[in-house]
N, C-alpha and C positions, 0 to 999 in steps of 0.2 A: 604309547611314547609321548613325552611330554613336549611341549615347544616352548621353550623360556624364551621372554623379552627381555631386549637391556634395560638395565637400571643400574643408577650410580653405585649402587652398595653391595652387588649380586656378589657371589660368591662362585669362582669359574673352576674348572674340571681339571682334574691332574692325572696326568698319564705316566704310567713309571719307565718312559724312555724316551728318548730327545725328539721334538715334535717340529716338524717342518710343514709350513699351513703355504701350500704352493698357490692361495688366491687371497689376500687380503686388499684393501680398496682404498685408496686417499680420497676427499672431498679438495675439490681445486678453489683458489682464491680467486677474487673478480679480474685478476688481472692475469691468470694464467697463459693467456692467449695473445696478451698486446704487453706484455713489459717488455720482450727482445723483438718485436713485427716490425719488419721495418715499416718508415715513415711514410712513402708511397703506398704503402696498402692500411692505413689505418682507416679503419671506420666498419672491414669487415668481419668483425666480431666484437659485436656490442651490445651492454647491456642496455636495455629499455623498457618502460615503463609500461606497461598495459593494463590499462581496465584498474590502477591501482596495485597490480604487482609487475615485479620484475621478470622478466625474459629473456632469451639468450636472440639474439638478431646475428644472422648469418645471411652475407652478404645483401641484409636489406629484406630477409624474410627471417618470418620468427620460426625457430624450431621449437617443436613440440617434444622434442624426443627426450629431454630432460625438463619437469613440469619445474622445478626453482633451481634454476643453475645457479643461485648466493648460497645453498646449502648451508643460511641457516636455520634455517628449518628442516629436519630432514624425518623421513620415516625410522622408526627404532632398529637397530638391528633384530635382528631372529622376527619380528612383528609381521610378513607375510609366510610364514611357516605350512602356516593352515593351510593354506591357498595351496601354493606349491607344491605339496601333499596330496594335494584334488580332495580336500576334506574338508568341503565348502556346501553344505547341504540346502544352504538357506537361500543361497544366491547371491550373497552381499557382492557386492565390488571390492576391486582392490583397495581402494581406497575408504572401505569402509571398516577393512578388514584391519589396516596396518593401524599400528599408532604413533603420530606424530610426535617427536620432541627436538630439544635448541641442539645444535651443533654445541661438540667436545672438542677442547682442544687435541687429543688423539686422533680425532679427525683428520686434523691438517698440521701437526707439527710432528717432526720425526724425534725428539726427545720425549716427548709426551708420549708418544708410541711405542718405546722405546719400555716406557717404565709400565704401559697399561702391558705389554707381550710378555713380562715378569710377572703380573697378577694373573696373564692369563695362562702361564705355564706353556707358551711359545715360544721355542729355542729361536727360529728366525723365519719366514713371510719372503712368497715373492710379493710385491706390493705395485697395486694398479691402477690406472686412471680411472675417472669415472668422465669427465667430461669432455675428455679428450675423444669419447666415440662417436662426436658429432662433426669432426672437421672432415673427413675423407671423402664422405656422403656428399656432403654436399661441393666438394669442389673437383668430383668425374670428368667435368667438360677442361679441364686446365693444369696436367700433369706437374708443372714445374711449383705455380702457387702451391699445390698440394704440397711438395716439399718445403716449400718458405712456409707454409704455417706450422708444419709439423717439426721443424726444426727449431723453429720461435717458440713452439708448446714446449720443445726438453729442455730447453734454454732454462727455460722457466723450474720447471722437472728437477732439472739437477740443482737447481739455484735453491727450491726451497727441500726436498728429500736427499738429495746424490742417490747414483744408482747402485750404493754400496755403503750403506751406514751404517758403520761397526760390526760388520760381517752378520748383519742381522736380517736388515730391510735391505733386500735387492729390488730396486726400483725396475720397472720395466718403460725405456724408452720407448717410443714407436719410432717402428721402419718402415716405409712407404714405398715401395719399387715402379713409381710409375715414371721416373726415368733411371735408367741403371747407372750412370751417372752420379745424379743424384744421392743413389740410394747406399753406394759403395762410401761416398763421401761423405756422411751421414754414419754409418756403421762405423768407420776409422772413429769418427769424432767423438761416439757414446762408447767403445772399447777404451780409448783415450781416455776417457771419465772416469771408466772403471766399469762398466756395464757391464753384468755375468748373466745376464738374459736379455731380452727382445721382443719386441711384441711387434704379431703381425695380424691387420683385422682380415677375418676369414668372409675372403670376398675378392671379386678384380679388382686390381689398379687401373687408375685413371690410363689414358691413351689420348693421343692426337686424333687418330684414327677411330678408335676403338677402344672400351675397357679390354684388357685380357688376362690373363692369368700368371702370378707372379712367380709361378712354378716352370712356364715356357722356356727352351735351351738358351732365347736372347738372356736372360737372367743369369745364367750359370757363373760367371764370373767372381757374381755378390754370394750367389754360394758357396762355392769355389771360400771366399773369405771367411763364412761362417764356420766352414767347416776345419779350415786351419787355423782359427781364432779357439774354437770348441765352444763357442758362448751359445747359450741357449734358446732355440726357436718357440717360443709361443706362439699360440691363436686363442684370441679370449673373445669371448660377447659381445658384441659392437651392434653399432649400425649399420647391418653390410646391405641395407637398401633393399632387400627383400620384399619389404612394405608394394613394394612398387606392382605385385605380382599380385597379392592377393587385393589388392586396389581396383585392378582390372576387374576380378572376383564379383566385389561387392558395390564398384559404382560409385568409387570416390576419390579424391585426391589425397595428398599427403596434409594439406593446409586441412580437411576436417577428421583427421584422424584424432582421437584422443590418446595422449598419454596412458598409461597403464590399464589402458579400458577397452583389448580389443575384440572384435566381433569374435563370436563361435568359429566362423568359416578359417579365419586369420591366424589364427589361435592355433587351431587343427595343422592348416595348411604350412605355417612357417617353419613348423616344431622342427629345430633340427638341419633344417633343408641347409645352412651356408658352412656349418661345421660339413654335414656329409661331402657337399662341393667340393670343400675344400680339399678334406681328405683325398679323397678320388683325383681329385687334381693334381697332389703332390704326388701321388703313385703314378698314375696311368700318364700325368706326361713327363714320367719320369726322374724327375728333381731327386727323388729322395734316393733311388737306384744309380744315379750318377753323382753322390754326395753321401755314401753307406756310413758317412759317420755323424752328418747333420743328426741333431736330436730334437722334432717335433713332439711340443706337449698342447694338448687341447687344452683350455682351463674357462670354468666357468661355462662348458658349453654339452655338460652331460658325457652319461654313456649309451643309452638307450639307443641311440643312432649305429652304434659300433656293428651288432651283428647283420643289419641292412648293408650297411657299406662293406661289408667283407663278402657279401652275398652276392651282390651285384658285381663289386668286383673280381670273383672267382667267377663269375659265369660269364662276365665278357672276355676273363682271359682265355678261357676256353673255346670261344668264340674266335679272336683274333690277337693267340700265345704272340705272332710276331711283334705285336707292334709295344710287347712290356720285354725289359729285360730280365724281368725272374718272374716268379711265381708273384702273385700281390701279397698274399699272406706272412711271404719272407719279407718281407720290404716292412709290412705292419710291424710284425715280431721282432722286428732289429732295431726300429726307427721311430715307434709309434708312442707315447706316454702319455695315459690317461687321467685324469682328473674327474669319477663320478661326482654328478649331483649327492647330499646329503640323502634322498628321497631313492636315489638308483639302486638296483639290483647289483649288489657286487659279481655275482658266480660269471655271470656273459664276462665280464670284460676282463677278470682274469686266467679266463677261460683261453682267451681271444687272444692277449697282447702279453698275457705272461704277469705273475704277481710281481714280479722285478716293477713292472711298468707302469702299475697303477700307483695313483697320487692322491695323496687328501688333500682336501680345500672346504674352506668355510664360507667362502665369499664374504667376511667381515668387514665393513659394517652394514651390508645391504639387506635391505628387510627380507630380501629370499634367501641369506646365508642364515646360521647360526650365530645366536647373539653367546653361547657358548661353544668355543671354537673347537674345543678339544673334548666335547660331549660326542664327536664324528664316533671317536672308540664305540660308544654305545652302540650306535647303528652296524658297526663291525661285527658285535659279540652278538647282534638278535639275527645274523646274517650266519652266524655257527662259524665266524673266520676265526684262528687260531692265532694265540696270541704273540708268535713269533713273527707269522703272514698280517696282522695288524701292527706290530711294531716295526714291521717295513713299509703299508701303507702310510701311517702316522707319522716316518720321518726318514726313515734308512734311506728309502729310494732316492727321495729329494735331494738328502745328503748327497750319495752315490755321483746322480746326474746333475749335481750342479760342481762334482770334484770338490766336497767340501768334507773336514771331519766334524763330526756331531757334536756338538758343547754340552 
C-alpha cells in the first residue's frame, strides 16, 4: 500500500458515490482563545516566546501538548503514515519521519475548504479543532473557568467556520459538562448557531469536589436536550490527561515530557485507555440506556479497542445484570457509531456495531490522516468489503446519522 504526501499539485481519489469524511481538522488562528475572554481573565492563554520560538502559555505554564500552536509551519498531511502503520523499521522518530511544510490557506479559511473538498471529491466533513484539546486539561481544579474559556473558544469557532457552512463543513463546537448549568446553556447557544454535532473530550469533567463522569444521572437533563434536539454526540482525540498515569510509570512530570516523542512504556500503556473509559462509562452508568435515542460516534480514536470493551462489558454484566438496564451489547448496537483508524481491521467492528454504524474518516490535514482522503476506498476493497457495504462506509451512514440527503 502506498502512503502519498501532500503537495500542492497531487491529484486526489474519486469515489463514484457521495463521500462524507466524519474527521476533518481546522488549524486555529493566534487569537482563537482571547478574541471573545473576557477581560478579567486575560493573560491565560498566551502566546510566548521560548528559546527563539513560539509556545502556547496556559495559565503561566508552557504546554507541550501542541509543539507550534501558530501552525505556520505544520507537518504535511498523510506524512506520518509510516509510523502509524508500525512500518518504522529503522527507528526514526516522529519527527524524523514527517515532513514539514507552510500552512494553506485551507487550513483555516472555510471557503478555501470549501473549494480544496471539490478537488478532493468530498461531498461534506464533520470538521474539528486542533488546538482546542488543550484547555480542559488544564483547567480540572475550576469547573466554571473551564466553561468561560470553552465558550470564548466557539465564540471564536463560529466567528471564523459557523457550525454549518453551506451544508458541507459542520463544525464541531465543544461541550464541557463540568457544571450542568453551564453546559445546558452552552448547547442552547451552539444549536442556536446551527450546530448538527458536538464534541465531547473522552475523559471526566472538571468538579469542585472531584473530576466525575459526564455520563452520571446528575447530567441527565443535558441529555435529556441532546436527545430531543437529535444533534450529534462526538468523542474525538484530545488531551484527556492520561499522561498523568503513565508519568507515575516512568518517573516524570508533564513539564519533561516531549511532544510526539513518547517512551515505549507510554506508547503501550495509553493506546486506547480514555476512548475505552469512555465508552464503558456511557453504558454502564447508564446515559445511553436512559437516552436510546442519543447517537454516540468515536472519531479519530480507532477501532481496535472496540472488541475489549464489549468483553469486559458482557462479563461484568454477567457479574452484576442488576446494576445495567439491558444487555451492553444492545445499548452498543443501537447507540454506538464507529470511526476506524485508516490502519484498523474492518471485520471486528462491523461485526460488533453493525455496518450501518461504522464511519470513514481521514483525519485531514493531520500527518496521521490521509493526505488523500477518499484513497480510505482502497483500504476497504484490500479488506474484501463489498462495494455497496463501502458506499455506506464512505458516505450513506454519515448522511443517515446526521439526517442529511447525499449531494
Amino acid at each position: 500500500m502506498e502512503y502519498p504526501v501532500h503537495s500542492q499539485d497531487m491529484t486526489y481519489s474519486q469515489y463514484p458515490a457521495p463521500v462524507f469524511d466524519c474527521d476533518f481538522h481546522l488549524y486555529e488562528q493566534a487569537d482563537a482563545f482571547t478574541r471573545y475572554l473576557p477581560k478579567e481573565h486575560s493573560g491565560l492563554m498566551q502566546l510566548v516566546e521560548v528559546n527563539g520560538r513560539t509556545k502556547l502559555a496556559v495559565r503561566g505554564k508552557i504546554s507541550g501538548y501542541i509543539p507550534n500552536p501558530t501552525f505556520e509551519v505544520v507537518a504535511a498531511p498523510g506524512s506520518g503514515m509510516e509510523y502509524f502503520a508500525a512500518h518504522n523499521p529503522t527507528g526514526k522518530s516522529f519527527r524524523e519521519i514527517v515532513t514539514p511544510m507552510r500552512a494553506i490557506p485551507e487550513f483555516t479559511d472555510r471557503d478555501a475548504r470549501i473549494k480544496l473538498m471539490d478537488r478532493m471529491h468530498v461531498a461534506a466533513t464533520l470538521n474539528y479543532p486542533t488546538l482546542a484539546s488543550v484547555v480542559e486539561v488544564n483547567f480540572m481544579d475550576d469547573p466554571e473557568l473551564t466553561q468561560i474559556m470553552v465558550h470564548a473558544y466557539n465564540e471564536w469557532l463560529y466567528d471564523e467556520w459557523r457550525f454549518d457552512h453551506e451544508e458541507r463543513i459542520f463544525t464541531t463546537p465543544v461541550i464541557n459538562l463540568s457544571t450542568l448549568e453551564g453546559a445546558i446553556k452552552e448547547l442552547e447557544w451552539v444549536l442556536e448557531k446551527g450546530a448538527k454535532a458536538i464534541l465531547l473530550r473522552p475523559a471526566p469533567v472538571a468538579g469542585w469536589r472531584a473530576p466525575r463522569s459526564p455520563f452520571l444521572p446528575e447530567f441527565d437533563p443535558f441529555w435529556a436536550r441532546v436527545q430531543d434536539s437529535g444533534v450529534l454526540f462526538t468523542t474525538h482525540a484530545s488531551d484527556s490527561g492520561y499522561t498523568k498515569y503513565s508519568n507515575e510509570w516512568v518517573g516524570q512530570t508533564d513539564d519533561e515530557m516531549k511532544a510526539f516523542e513518547p517512551d515505549a512504556f507510554t506508547l503501550a500503556s495509553k493506546s486506547h485507555r480514555d476512548v475505552m473509559d469512555t465508552v464503558i462509562s456511557a453504558v454502564a452508568h447508564g446515559m445511553l440506556s436512559r437516552f436510546p435515542k442519543v447517537k454516540m460516534a468515536t472519531v479519530e480514536l480507532g477501532s481496535s479497542w472496540l472488541p475489549r470493551v464489549v468483553e469486559d462489558l458482557v462479563l461484568t454484566y454477567n457479574k452484576v445484570p442488576q446494576q445495567f438496564a439491558e444487555h451492553p451489547l444492545d445499548t452498543i448496537k443501537r447507540q454506538l457509531y464507529v470511526a476506524p483508524f485508516w490502519e484498523d481491521k474492518l471485520e471486528p467492528v462491523i461485526d460488533i456495531v453493525g455496518l450501518d454504524h461504522v464511519l470513514y474518516s481521514s483525519d485531514w490535514p493531520h500527518p496521521e490522516g490521509l493526505a488523500d482522503p477518499v484513497g480510505f476506498y482502497r483500504w476497504c476493497e484490500a479488506e474484501g468489503v463489498s462495494k455497496d457495504a463501502t458506499d455506506k462506509i464512505m458516505g450513506e451512514n454519515m448522511f443517515n446519522l446526521m439526517g442529511l440527503k447525499a449531494a
